[in-house]
C-alpha positions as CSV (number, residue, x, y, z in Angstrom):
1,X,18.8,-5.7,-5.9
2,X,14.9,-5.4,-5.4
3,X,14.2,-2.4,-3.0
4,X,10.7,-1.1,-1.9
5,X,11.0,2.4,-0.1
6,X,7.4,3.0,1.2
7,X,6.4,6.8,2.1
8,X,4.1,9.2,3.5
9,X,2.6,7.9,6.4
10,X,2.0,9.4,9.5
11,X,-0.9,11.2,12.2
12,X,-3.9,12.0,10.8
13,X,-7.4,12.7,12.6
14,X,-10.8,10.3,11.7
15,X,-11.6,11.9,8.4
16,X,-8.5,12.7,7.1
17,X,-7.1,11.3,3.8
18,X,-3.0,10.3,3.5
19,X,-1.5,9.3,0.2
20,X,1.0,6.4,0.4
21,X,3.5,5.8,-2.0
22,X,6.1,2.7,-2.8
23,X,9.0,3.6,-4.9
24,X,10.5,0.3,-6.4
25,X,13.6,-0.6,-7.9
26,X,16.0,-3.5,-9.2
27,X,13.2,-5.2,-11.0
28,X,10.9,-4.6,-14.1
29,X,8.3,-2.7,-12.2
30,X,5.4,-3.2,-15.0
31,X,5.8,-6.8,-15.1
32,X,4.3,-7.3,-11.5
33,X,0.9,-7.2,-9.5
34,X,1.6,-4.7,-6.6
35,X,0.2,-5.1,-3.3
36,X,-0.5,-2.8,-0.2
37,X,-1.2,-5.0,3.1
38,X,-1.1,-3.2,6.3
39,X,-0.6,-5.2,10.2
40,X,-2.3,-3.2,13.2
41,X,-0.6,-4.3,17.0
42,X,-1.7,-7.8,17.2
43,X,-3.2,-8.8,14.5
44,X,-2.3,-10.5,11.3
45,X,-1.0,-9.0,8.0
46,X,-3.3,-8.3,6.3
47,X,-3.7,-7.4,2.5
48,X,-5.4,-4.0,1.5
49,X,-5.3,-3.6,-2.1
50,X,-3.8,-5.2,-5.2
51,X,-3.3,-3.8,-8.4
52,X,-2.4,-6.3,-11.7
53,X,0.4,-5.6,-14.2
54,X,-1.0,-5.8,-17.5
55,X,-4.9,-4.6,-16.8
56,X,-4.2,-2.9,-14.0
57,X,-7.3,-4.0,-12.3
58,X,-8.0,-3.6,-8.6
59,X,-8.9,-6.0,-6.0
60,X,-9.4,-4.1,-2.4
61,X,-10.2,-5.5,1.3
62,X,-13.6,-5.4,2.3
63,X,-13.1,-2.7,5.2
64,X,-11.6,-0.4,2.9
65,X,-13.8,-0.4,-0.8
66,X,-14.6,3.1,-1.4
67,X,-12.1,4.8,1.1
68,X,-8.9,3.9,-1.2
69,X,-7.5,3.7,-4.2
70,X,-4.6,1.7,-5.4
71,X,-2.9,2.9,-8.6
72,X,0.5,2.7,-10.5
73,X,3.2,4.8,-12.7
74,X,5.3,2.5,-14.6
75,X,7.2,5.7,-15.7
76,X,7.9,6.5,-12.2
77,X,8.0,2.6,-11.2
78,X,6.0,3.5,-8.4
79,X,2.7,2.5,-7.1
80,X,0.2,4.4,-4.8
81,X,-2.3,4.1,-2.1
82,X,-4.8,6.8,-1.5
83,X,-6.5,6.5,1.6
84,X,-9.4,8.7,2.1
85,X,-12.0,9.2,5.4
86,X,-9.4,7.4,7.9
87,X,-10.6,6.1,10.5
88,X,-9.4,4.9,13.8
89,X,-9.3,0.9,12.8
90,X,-6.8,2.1,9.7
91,X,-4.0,2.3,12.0
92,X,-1.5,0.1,11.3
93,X,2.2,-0.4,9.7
94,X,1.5,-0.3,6.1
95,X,3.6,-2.8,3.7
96,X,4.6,-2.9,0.0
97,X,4.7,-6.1,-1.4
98,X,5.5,-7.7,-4.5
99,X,5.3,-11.4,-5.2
100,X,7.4,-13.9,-7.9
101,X,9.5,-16.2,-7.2
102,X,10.8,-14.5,-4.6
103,X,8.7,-12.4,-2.6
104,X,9.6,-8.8,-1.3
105,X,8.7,-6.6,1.1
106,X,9.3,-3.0,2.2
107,X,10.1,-1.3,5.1
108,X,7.1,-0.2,5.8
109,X,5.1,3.1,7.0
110,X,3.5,4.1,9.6
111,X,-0.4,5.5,9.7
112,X,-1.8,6.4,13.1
113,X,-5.7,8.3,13.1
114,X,-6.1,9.7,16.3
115,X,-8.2,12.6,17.2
């Protein structure tokens, strides 16, 4: 079955970079766009980065162009969301997603910046 195991969160201060990761399995991981979204108390999920199968070509939010960087290994069938310069408003429980005819989602991790 399709499972998306989403790692290295946790507290970082403003300024601080964290490297997510999303290790996927039970599908043909190079056949599918990738997706980080990320939903802070309260608010709506929102998504964060995209990265296509075939081009690999980025798409990111607004609030976080120049900060991260979404990128993938096929080999590894995992895909990857460096976060650099945290900031306060990037806490939030961040999602893996991948979309098809049926939609998944993982488990999610947590990033908290706090001084």
């Amino acid at each position: 079955q399709v499972q998306l195991v989403e790692s290295g969160g946790g507290l970082v201060q403003p300024g601080e970079s964290l490297t997510l990761s999303c290790e996927a399995s039970g599908f043909h991981f190079s056949a599918y766009t990738m997706s980080w979204y990320r939903q802070a108390p309260g608010k709506e999920r929102e998504l964060v980065a995209r990265i296509l199968n075939v081009s690999g070509s980025t798409t990111y939010a607004d609030s976080v162009k120049g900060r991260f960087t979404i990128s993938r290994d096929n080999a590894k069938n995992t895909v990857y969301l460096q976060m650099n310069n945290l900031q306060p408003e990037d806490t939030a429980m961040y999602y893996c997603f991948r979309p098809g005819r049926r939609d998944y989602w993982g488990q999610g991790t947590q990033v908290t910046v706090s001084s």
